[in-house]
Short mmCIF file of the C-alpha atoms (twelve columns), coordinates in Angstrom:
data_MODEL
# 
_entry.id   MODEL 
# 
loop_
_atom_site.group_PDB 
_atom_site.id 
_atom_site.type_symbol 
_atom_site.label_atom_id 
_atom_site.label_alt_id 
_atom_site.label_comp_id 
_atom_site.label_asym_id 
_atom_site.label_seq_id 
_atom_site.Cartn_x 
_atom_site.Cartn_y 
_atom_site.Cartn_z 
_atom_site.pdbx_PDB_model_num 
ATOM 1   C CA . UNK A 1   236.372 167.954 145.987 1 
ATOM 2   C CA . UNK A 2   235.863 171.395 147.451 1 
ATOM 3   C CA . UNK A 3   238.908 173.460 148.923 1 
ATOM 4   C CA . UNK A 4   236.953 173.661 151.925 1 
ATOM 5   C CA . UNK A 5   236.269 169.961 151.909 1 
ATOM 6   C CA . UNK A 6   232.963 168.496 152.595 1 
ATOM 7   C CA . UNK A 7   230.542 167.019 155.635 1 
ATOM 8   C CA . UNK A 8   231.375 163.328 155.730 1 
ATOM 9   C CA . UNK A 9   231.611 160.120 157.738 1 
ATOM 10  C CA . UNK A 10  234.322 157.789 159.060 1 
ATOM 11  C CA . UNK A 11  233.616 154.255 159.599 1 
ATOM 12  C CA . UNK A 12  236.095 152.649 162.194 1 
ATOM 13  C CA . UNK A 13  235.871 148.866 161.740 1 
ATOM 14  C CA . UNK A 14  235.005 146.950 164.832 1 
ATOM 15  C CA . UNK A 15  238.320 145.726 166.122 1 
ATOM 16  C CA . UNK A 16  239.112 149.171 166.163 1 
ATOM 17  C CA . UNK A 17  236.592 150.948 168.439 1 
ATOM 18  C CA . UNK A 18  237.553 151.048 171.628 1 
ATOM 19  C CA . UNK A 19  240.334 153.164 170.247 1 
ATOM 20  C CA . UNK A 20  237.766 155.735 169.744 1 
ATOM 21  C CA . UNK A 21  237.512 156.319 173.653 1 
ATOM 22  C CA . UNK A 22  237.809 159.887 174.490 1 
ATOM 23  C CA . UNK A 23  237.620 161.608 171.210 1 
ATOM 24  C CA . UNK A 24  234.675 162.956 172.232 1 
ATOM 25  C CA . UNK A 25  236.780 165.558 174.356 1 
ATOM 26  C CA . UNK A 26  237.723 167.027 170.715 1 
ATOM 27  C CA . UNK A 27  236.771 169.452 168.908 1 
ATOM 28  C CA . UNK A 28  239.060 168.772 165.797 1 
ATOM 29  C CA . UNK A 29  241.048 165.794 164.801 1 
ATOM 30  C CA . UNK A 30  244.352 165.362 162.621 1 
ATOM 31  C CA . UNK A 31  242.948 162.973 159.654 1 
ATOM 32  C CA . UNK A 32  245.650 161.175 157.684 1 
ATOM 33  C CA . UNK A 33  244.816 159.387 154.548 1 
ATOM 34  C CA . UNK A 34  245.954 157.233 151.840 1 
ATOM 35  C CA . UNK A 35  245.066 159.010 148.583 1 
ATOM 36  C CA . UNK A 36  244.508 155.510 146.601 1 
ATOM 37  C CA . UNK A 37  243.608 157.127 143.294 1 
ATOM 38  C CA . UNK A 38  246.301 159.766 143.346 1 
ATOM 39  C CA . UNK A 39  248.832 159.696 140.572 1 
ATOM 40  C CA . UNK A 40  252.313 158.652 142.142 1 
ATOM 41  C CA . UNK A 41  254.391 159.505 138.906 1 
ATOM 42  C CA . UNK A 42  253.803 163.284 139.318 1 
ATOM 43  C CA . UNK A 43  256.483 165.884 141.082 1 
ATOM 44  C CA . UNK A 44  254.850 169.308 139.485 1 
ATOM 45  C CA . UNK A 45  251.383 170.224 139.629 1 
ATOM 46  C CA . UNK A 46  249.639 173.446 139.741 1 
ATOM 47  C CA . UNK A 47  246.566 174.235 141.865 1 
ATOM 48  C CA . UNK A 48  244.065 174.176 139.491 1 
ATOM 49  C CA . UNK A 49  241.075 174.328 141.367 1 
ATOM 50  C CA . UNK A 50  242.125 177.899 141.953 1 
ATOM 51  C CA . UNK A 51  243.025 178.123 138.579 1 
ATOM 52  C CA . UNK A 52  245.012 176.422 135.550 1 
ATOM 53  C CA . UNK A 53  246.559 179.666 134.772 1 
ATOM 54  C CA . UNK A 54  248.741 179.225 137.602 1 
ATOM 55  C CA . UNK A 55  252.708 178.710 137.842 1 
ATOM 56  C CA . UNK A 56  253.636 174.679 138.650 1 
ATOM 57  C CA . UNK A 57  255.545 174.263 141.431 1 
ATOM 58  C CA . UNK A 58  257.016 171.022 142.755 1 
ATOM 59  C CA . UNK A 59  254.371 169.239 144.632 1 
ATOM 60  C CA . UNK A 60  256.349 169.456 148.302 1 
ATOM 61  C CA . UNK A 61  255.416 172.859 147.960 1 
ATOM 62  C CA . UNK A 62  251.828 172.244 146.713 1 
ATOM 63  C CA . UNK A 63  248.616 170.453 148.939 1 
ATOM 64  C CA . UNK A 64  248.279 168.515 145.375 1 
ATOM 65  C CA . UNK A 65  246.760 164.848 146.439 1 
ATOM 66  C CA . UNK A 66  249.183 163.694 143.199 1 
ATOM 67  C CA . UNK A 67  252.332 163.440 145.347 1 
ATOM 68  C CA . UNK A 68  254.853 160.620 144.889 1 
ATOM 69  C CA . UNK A 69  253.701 159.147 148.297 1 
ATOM 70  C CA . UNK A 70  249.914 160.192 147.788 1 
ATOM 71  C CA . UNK A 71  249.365 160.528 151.792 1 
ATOM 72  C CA . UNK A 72  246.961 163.311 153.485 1 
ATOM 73  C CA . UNK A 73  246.935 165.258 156.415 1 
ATOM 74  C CA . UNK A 74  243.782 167.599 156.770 1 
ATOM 75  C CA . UNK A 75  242.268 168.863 160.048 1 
ATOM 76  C CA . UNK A 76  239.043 168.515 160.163 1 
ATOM 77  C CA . UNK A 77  235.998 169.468 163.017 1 
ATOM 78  C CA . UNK A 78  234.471 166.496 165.146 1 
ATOM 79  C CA . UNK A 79  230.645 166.887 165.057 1 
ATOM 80  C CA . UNK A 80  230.013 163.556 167.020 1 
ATOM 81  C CA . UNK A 81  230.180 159.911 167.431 1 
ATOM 82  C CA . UNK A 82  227.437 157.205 166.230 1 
ATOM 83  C CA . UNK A 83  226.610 154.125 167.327 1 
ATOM 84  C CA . UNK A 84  230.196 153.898 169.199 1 
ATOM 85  C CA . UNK A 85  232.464 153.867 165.331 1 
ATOM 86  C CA . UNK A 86  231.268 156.397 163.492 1 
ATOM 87  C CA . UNK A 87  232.613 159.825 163.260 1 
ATOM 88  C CA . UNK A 88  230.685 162.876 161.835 1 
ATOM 89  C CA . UNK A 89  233.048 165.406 160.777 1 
ATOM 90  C CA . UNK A 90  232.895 168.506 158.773 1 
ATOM 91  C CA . UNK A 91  236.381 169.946 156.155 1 
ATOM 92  C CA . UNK A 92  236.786 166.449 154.828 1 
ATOM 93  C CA . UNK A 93  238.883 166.850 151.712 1 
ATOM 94  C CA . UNK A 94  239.141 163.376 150.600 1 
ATOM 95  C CA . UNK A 95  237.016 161.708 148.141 1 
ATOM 96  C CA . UNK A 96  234.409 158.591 149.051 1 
ATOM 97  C CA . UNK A 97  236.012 154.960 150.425 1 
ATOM 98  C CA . UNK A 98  239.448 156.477 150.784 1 
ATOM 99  C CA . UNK A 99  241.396 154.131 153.357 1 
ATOM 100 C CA . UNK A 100 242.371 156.357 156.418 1 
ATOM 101 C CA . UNK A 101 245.685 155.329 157.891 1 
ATOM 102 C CA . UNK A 102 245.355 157.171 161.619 1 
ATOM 103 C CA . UNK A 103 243.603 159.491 163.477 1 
ATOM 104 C CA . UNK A 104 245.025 162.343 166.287 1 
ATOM 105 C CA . UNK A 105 243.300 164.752 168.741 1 
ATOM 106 C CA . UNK A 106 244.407 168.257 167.283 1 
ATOM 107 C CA . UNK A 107 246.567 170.301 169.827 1 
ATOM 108 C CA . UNK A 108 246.329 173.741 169.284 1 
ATOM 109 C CA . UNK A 109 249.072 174.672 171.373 1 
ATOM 110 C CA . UNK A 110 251.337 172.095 169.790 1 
ATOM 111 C CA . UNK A 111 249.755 172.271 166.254 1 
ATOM 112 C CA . UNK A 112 249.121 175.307 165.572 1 
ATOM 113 C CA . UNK A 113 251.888 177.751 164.533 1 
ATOM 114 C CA . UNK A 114 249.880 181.566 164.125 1 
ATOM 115 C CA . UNK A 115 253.272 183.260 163.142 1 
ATOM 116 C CA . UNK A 116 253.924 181.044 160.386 1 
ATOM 117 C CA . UNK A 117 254.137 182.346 157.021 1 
ATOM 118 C CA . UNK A 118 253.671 181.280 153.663 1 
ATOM 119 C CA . UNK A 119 253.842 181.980 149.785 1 
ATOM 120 C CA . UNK A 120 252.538 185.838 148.620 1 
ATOM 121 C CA . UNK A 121 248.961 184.421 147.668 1 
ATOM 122 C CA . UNK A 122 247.700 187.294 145.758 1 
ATOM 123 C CA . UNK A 123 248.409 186.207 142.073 1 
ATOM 124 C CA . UNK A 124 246.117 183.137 143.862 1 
ATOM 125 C CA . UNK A 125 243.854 185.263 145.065 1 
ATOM 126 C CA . UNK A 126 243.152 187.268 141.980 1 
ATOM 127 C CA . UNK A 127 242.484 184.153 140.253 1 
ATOM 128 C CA . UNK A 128 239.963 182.389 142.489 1 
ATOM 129 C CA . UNK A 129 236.189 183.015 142.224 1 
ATOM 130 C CA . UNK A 130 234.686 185.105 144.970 1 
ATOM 131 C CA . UNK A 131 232.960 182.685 146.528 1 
ATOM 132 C CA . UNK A 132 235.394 180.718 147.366 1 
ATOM 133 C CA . UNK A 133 237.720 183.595 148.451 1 
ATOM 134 C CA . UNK A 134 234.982 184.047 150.955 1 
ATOM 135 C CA . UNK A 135 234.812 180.297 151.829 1 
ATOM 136 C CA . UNK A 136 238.279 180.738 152.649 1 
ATOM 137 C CA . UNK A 137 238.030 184.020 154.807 1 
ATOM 138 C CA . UNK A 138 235.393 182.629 156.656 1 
ATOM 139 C CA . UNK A 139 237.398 179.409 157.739 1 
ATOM 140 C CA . UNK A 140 240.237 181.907 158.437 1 
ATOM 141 C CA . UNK A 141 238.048 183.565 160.857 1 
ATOM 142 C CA . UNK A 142 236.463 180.473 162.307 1 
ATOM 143 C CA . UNK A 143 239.851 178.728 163.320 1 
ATOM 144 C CA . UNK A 144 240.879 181.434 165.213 1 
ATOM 145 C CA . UNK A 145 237.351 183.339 166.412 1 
ATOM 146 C CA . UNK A 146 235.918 179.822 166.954 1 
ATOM 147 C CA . UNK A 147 232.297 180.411 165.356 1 
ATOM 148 C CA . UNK A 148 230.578 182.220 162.374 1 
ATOM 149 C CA . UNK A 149 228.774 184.793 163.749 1 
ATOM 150 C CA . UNK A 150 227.268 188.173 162.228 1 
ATOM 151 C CA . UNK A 151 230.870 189.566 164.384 1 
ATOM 152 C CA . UNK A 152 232.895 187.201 161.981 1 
ATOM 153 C CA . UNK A 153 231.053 187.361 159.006 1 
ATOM 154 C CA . UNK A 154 230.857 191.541 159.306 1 
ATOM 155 C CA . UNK A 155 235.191 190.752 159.476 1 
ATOM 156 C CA . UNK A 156 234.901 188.759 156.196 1 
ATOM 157 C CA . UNK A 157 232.783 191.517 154.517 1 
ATOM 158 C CA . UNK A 158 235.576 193.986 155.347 1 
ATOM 159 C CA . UNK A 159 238.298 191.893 154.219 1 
ATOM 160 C CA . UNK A 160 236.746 191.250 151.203 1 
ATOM 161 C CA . UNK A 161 236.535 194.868 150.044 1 
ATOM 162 C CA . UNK A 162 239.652 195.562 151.341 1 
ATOM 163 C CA . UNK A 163 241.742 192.793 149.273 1 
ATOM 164 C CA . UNK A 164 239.601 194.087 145.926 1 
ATOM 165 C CA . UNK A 165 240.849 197.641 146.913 1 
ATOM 166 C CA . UNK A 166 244.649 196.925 148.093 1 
ATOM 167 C CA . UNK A 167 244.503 194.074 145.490 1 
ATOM 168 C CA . UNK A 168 247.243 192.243 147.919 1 
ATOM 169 C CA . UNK A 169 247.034 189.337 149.745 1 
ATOM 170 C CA . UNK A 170 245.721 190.507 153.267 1 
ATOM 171 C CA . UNK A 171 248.700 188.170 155.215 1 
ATOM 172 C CA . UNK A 172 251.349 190.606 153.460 1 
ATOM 173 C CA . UNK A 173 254.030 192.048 155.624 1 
ATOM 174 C CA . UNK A 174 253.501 194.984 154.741 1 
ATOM 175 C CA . UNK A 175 249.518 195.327 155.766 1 
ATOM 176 C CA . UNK A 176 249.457 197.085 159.063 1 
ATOM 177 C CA . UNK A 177 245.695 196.293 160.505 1 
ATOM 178 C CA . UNK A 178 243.970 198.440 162.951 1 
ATOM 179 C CA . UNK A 179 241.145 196.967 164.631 1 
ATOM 180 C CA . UNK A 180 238.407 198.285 166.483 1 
ATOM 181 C CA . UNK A 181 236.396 197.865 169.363 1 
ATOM 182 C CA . UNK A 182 234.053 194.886 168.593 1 
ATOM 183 C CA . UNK A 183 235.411 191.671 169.915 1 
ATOM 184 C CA . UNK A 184 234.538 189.665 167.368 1 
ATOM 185 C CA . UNK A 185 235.394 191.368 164.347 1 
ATOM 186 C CA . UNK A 186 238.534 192.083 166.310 1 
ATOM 187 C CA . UNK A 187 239.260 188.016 166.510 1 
ATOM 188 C CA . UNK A 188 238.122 187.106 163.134 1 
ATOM 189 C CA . UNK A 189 240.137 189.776 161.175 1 
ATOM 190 C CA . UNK A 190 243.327 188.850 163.397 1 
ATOM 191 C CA . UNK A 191 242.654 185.340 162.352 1 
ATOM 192 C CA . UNK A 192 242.144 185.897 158.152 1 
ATOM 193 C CA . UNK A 193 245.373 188.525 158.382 1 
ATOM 194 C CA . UNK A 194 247.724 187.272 160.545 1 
ATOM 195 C CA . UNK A 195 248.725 190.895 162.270 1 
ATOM 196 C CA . UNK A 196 249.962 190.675 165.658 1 
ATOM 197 C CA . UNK A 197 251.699 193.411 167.790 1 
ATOM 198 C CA . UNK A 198 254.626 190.772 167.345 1 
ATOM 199 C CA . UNK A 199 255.069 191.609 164.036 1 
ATOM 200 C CA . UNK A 200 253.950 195.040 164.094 1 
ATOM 201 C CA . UNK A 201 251.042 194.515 161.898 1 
ATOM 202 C CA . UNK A 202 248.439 194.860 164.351 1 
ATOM 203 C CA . UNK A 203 247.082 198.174 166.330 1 
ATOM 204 C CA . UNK A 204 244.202 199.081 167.709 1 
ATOM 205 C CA . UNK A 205 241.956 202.118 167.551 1 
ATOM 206 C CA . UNK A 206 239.010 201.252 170.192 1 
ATOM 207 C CA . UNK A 207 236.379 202.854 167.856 1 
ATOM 208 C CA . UNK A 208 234.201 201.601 165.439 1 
ATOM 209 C CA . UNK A 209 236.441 202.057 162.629 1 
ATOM 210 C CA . UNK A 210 238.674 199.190 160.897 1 
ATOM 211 C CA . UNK A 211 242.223 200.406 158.730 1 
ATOM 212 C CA . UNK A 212 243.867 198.337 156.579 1 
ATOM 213 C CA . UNK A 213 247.388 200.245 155.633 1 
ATOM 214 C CA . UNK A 214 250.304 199.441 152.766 1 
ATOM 215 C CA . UNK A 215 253.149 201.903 152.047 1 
ATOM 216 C CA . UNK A 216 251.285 204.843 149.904 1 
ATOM 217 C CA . UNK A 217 247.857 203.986 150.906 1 
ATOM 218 C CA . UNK A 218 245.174 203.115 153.658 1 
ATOM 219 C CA . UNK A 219 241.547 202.304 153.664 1 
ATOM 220 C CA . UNK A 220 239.603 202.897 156.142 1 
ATOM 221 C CA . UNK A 221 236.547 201.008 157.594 1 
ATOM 222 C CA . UNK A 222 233.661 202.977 159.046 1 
ATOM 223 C CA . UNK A 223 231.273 200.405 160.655 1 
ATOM 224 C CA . UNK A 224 227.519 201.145 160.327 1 
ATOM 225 C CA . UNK A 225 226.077 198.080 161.687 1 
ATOM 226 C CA . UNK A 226 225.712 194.619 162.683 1 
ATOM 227 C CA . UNK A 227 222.767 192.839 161.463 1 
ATOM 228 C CA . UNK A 228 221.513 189.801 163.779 1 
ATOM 229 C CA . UNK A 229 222.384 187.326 161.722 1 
ATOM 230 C CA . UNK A 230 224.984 185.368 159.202 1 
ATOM 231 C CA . UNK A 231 223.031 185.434 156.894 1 
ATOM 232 C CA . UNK A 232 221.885 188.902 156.680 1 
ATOM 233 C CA . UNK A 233 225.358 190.549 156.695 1 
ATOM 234 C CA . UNK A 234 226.119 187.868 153.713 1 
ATOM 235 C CA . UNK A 235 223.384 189.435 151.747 1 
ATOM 236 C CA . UNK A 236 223.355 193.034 152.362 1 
ATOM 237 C CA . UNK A 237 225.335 195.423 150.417 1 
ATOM 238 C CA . UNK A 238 228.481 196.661 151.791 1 
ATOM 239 C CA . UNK A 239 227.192 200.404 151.951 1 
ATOM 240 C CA . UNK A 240 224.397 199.302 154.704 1 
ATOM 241 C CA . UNK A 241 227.533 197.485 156.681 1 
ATOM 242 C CA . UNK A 242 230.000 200.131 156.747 1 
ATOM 243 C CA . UNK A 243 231.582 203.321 154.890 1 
ATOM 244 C CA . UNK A 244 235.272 202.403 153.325 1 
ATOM 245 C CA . UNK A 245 236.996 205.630 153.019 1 
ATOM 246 C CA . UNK A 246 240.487 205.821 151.167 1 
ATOM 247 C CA . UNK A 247 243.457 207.273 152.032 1 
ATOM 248 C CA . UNK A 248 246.699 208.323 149.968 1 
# 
């Protein structure tokens, strides 16, 4: 199963429909699963789909599906309903036939905690293949932006060279980011960084340019462009994008 998840559908036997009423109002829905081929013996794990070479850690700190009570809780997006029992949904991280126990409408002012914080991820980060590192930025910047467009994707361009150059994990304390004057990069970067003027991580310069700063060093995000679409800022090089300038 991909960290991301995948596109996939729920079938909500009949007795159960008319429990479905209103989730149409939803954008995203709390999933929670029974895991029924997880191993309940295990208590340590490590997240080897970023990689093996990782430190174990006791599973209650892990999103391992081998827990000793194998249940899951994803969020995932609510494309539709078909035929009055289906649900299409997209960031399904469970694999085919697994029994789901419930189903919630996702609050985001009750369920979604932006100043929480987490593990250092950058030994995690080192280790995972680019692609999905970007997979990851760009559902960073989704959840919080609220689309993919070129605005977001430029974001996830910039915070890709930026973690290569700073080599940190961009949600350190220590990462003061200054954004600039495009609303949508603007979103999307707050989103994969987590700087707010709360916690002093988070200024603003009104230009075109983007800073990302750590004690002894700052780089520095020209922007050059915007191309029209997703796709085309995913395959230019970053030189057409912007100029990245660094500062000791």
């Amino acid at each position: 199963m991909p960290v991301q998840g995948v596109a996939a559908e729920i079938e909500i036997f009949p007795d159960y429909a008319s429990a479905l009423s209103g989730i149409e109002e939803n954008s995203h829905l709390i999933l929670i699963c029974w895991l029924h081929e997880a191993d309940r013996t295990v208590l340590e794990a490590v997240a080897r789909k970023v990689s093996p070479d990782l430190p174990r850690k006791g599973v209650f700190s892990l999103r391992s599906p081998e827990r000793p009570n194998p249940l899951s809780v994803s969020v995932v997006r609510l494309r539709g309903v078909r035929g009055g029992r289906i649900l299409e949904l997209e960031n399904v991280d469970v694999i085919d036939k697994t029994p789901v126990i419930d189903i919630k409408p996702y609050q985001t002012g009750w369920d979604c905690v932006f100043s929480a914080t987490g593990h250092d991820r950058t030994e995690k980060i080192e280790k995972m293949e680019p692609g999905g590192y970007r997979e990851g930025l760009i559902r960073e910047a989704v959840n919080y932006h609220g689309e993919l467009c070129p605005g977001a994707a430029i974001a996830v361009r910039i915070a890709e060279a930026a973690t290569r150059i700073l080599r940190r994990d961009l949600r350190h304390p220590q990462i003061v980011v200054t954004i600039g004057a495009d609303p949508c990069i603007a979103d999307a970067l707050i989103g994969i960084t987590g700087a707010r003027p709360g916690n002093h991580r988070l200024e603003c310069s009104g230009e075109s340019r983007y800073i990302f700063a750590c004690p002894g060093v700052a780089v520095i995000f020209h922007l050059r462009t915007i191309p029209g679409s997703v796709d085309a800022v995913f395959a230019c090089d970053e030189a057409v994008l912007f100029d990245c300038e660094i500062s000791r």
